[in-house]
TORTI-175074 format. One record per residue (C-alpha): residue number from 1; x, y, z; residue in three letters. Coordinates in steps of 0.2 Angstrom, whole numbers, plus 2048, in hexadecimal, padded with zeros to 3 digits. Example, Ala and Ser with C-alpha at 12.3 -4.5 7.8 and 13.67 -1.06 7.14 Angstrom:
2
(1; (83E; 7EA; 827); 'ALA');
(2; (844; 7FB; 824); 'SER');
! end
This chain:
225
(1; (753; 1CC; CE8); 'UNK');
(2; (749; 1D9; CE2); 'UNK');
(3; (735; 1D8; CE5); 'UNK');
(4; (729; 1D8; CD9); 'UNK');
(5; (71D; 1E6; CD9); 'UNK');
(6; (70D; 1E2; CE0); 'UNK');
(7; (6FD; 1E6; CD5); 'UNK');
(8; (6F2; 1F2; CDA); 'UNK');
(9; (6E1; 1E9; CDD); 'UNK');
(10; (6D5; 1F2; CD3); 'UNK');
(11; (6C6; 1F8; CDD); 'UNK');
(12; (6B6; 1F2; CD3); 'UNK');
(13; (6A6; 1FD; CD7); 'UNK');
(14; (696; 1F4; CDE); 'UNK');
(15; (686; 1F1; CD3); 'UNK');
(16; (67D; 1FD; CE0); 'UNK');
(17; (68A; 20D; CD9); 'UNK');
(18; (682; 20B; CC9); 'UNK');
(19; (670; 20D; CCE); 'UNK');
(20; (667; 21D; CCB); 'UNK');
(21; (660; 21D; CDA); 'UNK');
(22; (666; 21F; CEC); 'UNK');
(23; (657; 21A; CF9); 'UNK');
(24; (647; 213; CF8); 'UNK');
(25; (639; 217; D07); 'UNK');
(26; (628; 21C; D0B); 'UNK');
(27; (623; 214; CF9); 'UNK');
(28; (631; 21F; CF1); 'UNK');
(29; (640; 21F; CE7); 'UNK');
(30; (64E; 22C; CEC); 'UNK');
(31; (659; 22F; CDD); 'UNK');
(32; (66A; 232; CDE); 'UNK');
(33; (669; 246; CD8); 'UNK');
(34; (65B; 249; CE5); 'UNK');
(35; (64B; 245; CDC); 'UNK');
(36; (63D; 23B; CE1); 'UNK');
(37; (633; 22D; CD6); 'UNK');
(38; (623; 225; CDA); 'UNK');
(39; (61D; 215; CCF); 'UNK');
(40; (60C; 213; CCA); 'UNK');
(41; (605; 202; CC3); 'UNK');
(42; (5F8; 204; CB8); 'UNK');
(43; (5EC; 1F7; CB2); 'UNK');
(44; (5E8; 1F7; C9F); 'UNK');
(45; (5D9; 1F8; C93); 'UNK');
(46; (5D6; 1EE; C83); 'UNK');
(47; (5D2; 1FD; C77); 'UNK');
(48; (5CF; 1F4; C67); 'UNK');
(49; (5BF; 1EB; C6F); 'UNK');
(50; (5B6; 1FC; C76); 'UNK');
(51; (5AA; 204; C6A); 'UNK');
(52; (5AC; 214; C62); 'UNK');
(53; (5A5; 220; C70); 'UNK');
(54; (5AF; 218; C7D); 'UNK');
(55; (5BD; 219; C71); 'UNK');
(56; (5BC; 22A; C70); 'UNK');
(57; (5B8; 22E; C82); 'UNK');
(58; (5C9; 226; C87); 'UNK');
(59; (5D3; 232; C7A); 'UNK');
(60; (5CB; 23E; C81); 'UNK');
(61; (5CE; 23A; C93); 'UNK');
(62; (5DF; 238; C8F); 'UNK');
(63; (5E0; 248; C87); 'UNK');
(64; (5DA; 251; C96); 'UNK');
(65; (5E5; 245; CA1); 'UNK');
(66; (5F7; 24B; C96); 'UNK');
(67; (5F0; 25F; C95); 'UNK');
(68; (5ED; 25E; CA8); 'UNK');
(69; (600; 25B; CAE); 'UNK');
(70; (60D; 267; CAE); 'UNK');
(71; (61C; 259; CB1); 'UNK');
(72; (624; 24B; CA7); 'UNK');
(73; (61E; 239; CA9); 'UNK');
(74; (628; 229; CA5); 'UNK');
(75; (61B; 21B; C9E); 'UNK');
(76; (626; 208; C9E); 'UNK');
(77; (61E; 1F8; C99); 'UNK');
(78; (628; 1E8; C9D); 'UNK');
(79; (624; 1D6; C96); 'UNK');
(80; (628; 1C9; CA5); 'UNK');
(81; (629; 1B9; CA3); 'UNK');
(82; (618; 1B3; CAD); 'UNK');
(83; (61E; 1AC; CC0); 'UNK');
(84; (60F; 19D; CC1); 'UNK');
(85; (618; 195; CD2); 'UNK');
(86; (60F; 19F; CE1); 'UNK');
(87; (5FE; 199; CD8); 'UNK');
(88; (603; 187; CD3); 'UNK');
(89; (608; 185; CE8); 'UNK');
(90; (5F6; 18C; CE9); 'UNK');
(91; (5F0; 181; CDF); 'UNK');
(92; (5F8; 173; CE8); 'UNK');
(93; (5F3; 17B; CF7); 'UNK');
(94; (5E0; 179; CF2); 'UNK');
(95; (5E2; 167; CED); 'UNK');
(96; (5E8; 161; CFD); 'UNK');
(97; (5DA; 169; D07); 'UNK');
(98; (5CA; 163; CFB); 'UNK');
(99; (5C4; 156; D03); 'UNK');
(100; (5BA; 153; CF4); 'UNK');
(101; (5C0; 145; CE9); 'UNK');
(102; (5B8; 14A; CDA); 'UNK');
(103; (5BE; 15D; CDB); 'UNK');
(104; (5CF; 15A; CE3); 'UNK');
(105; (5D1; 14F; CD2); 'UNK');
(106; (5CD; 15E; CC9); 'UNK');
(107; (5D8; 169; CD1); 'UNK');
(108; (5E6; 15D; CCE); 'UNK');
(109; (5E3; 15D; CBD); 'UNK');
(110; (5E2; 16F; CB8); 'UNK');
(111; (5F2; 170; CC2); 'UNK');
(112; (5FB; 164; CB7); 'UNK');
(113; (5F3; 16E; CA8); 'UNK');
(114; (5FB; 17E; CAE); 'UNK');
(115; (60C; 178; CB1); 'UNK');
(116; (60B; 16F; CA1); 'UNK');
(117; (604; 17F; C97); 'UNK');
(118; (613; 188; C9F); 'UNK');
(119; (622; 17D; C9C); 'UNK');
(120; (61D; 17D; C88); 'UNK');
(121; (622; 18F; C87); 'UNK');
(122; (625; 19F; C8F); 'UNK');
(123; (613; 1A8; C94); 'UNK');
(124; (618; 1BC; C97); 'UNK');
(125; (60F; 1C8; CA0); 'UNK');
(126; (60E; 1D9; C9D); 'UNK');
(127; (60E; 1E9; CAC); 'UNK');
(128; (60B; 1FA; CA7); 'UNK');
(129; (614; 205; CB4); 'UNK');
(130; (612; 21A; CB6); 'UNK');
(131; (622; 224; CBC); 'UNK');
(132; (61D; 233; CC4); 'UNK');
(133; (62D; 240; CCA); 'UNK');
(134; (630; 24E; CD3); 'UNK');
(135; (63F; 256; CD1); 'UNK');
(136; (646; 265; CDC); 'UNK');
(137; (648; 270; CCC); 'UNK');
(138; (636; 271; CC8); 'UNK');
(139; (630; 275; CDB); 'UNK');
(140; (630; 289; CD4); 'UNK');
(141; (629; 28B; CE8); 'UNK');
(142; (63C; 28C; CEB); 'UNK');
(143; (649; 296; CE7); 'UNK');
(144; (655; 294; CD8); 'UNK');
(145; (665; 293; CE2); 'UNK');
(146; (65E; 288; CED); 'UNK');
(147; (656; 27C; CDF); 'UNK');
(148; (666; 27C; CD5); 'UNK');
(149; (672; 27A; CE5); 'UNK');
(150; (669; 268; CE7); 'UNK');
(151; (66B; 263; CD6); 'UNK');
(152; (67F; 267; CD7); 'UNK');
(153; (682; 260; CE6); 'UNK');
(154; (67A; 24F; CE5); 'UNK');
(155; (682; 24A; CF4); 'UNK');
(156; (67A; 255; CFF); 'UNK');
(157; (667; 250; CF7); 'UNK');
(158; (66C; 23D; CFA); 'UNK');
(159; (669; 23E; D0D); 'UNK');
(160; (65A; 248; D0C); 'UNK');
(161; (655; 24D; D1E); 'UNK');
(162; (644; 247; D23); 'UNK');
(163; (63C; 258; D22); 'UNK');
(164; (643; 25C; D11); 'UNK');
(165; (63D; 249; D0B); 'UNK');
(166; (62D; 24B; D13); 'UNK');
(167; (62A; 25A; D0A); 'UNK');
(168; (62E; 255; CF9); 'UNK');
(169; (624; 246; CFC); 'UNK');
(170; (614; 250; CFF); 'UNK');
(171; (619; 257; CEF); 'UNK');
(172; (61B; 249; CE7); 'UNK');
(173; (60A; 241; CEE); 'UNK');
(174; (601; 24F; CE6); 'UNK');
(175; (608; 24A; CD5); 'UNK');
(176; (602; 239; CD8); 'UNK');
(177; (5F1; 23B; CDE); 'UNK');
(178; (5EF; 247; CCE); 'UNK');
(179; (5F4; 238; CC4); 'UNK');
(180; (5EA; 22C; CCB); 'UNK');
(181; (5DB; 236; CC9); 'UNK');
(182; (5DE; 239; CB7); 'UNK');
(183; (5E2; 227; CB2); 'UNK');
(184; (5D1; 220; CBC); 'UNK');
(185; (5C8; 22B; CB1); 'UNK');
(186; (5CD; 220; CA3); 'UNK');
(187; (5C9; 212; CAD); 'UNK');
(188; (5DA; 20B; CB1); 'UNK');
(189; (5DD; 203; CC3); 'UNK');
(190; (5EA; 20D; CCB); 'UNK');
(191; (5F5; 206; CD8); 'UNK');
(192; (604; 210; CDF); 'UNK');
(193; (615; 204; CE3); 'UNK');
(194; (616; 202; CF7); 'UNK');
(195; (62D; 1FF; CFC); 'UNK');
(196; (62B; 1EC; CFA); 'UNK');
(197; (624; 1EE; CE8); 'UNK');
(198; (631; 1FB; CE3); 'UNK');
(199; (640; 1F2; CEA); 'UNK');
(200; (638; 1E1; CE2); 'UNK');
(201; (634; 1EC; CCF); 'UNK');
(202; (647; 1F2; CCF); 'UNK');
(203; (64E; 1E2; CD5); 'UNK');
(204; (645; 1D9; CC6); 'UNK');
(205; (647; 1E3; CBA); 'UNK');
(206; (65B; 1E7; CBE); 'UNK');
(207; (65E; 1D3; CC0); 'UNK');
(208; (650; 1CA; CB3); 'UNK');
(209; (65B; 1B9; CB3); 'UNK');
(210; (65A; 1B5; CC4); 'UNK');
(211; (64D; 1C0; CCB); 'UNK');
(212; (640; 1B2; CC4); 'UNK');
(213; (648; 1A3; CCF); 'UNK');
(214; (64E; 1AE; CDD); 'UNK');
(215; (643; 1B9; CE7); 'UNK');
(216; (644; 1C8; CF3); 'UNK');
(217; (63F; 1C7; D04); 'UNK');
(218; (635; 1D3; D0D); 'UNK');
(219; (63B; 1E3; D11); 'UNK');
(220; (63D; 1E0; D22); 'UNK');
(221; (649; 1D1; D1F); 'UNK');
(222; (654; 1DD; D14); 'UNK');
(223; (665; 1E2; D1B); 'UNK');
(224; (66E; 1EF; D10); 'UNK');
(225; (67C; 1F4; D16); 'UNK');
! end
């Protein structure tokens, strides 16, 4: 009797193999070719509504800002879907502990207005975010076949030893505390992305079906193996 030949299972690569990047720490994201990313969120001004002098003050703050860097930014915008729970429980929170009749009823109700406002239709928010790199390359501190080894071999800049991450962090630091300063001069609110915040921005923004119903824990209950 002969035997059928078995089928070769076919070995389908994780999700995590098709990430750009290949570490997140120290409010950081490691890429996979070696490079470092640090992600700023940046609050926002309603230009329309400034008079003409202010108008032009921030064009030319802007101006000064973009002349004043010698490196490439990445400027993204995403539209969210507006996640009301954490202040509805609040809310409810409030209402429990008023001992006042007359002010508990009122809490009550403009809880019932908010959930009611929210399931008529889908309220977005907006998050303005500011992606500052630092890429091996353009250290010109280095040498050339030193720069250009770490870029070839991606393997070896993955593990970064803790001296050589350090480093390039400071580096990296640099570029952001230049950026905040030229974005406060336009007035902006400037807050850089601690680990938690990075993990939770990539997690939403790679899985925006189920990142709204399911939350990540902190980054100390995370296991990665």
């Amino acid at each position: 009797m002969e035997e059928k030949p078995q089928k070769k299972k076919i070995s389908v690569p994780s999700a995590q193999s098709h990430l750009p990047f290949a570490e997140i720490k120290f409010d950081t994201a490691i890429m996979k070719d070696g490079t470092l990313r640090a992600v700023l969120m940046v609050s926002s001004i309603n230009f329309a509504l400034k008079n003409e002098d202010e108008q032009n003050a921030i064009i030319s703050s802007y101006v000064s800002f973009l002349n004043g860097i010698d490196f490439p930014l990445q400027i993204v915008i995403q539209s969210r879907q507006l996640y009301i729970k954490p202040y509805l429980e609040k809310l409810l929170k409030k209402e429990r502990e008023q001992t006042n009749e007359l002010l508990r009823v009122q809490i009550a109700d403009y809880r019932s207005f908010v959930s009611e406002l929210v399931s008529l239709g889908n309220i977005m928010s907006k998050q303005f975010f500011v992606v500052v790199p630092f890429d091996p390359l353009s250290n010109k501190k280095r040498g050339f076949w030193s720069r250009i080894k770490e870029v070839i071999n991606p393997a070896i800049t993955i593990k970064l030893k803790d001296e050589r991450f350090q480093q390039r962090k400071r580096d990296l630091d640099m570029r952001v505390r230049q950026i905040q300063s030229g974005l406060a001069s336009m007035n902006l609110e400037v807050v850089r992305l601690d680990t938690q915040s990075l993990i939770e921005l990539f997690y939403s923004t790679y899985n925006p079906d189920i990142a709204f119903s399911e939350h990540l824990p902190s980054v100390s209950e995370l296991r990665v193996e």
